[in-house]
C-alpha positions as CSV (number, residue, x, y, z in Angstrom):
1,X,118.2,135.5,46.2
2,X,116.3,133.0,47.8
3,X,116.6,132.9,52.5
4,X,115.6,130.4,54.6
5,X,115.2,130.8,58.6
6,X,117.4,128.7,60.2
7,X,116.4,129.6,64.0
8,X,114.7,132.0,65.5
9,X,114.3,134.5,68.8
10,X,113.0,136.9,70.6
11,X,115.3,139.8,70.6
12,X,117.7,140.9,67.6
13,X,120.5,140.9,71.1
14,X,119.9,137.2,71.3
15,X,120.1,136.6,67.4
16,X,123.3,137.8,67.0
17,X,126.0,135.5,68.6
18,X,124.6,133.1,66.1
19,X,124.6,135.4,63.1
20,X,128.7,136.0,64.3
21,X,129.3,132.2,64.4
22,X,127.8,131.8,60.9
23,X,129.5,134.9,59.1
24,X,132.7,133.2,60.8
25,X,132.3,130.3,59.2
26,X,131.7,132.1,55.9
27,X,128.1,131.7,55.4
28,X,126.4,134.6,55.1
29,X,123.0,135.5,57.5
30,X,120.5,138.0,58.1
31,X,118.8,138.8,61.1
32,X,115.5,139.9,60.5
33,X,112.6,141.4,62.3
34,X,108.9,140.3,61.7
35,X,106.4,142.9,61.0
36,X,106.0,146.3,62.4
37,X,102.8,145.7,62.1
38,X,102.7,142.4,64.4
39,X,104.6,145.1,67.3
40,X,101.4,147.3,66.7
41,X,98.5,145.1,67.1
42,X,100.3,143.7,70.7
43,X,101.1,146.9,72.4
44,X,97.8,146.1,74.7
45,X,98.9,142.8,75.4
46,X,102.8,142.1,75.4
47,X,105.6,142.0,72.3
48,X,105.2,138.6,70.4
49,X,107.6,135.7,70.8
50,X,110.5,134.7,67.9
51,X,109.7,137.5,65.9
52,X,113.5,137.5,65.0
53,X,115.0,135.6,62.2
54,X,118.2,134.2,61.7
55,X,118.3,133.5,57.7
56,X,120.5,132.3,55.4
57,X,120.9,131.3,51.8
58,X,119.4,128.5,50.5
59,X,122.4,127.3,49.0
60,X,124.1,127.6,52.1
61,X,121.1,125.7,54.6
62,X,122.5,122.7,54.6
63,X,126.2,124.0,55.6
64,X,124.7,126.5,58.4
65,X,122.4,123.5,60.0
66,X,125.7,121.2,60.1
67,X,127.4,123.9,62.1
68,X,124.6,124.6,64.2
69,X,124.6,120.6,65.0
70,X,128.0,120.9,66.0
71,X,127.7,124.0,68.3
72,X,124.8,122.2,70.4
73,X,126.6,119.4,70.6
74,X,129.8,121.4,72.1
75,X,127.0,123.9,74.0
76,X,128.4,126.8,72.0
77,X,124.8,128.3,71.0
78,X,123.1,131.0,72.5
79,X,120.8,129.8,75.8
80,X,117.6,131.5,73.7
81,X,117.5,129.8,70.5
82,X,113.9,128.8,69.7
């Protein structure tokens, strides 16, 4: 089965609103975390930026983008969607 990211964020916390909003509407996402990898190699520094994904099917991109239109237009989306 075939995902594509739809938005994405900087903390799983922020991600999930979203996610809700979508699974209510009976499209089914994922909320994904880059690489551990990534977290590693920026311990020095800081934690990278929109390392979170919100996916979804493919089948269903076109249907989750659609509702995501109509929630910013009714400013029903999470303040931190990248």
């Amino acid at each position: 089965m075939k995902t594509i990211p739809v938005a994405t964020f900087d903390t799983v916390p922020q991600a999930e609103p979203l996610r809700r909003r979508l699974m209510d509407s009976h499209i089914t996402a994922w909320v994904r975390e880059g690489s551990p990898l990534k977290h590693l190699w920026f311990t020095k520094t800081k934690r990278p930026k929109a390392e979170v994904k919100l996916e979804v099917r493919a089948r269903d991109f076109r249907k989750s983008l659609r509702l995501m239109q109509e929630l910013e237009d009714n400013h029903a989306v999470p303040a931190r969607m990248v």
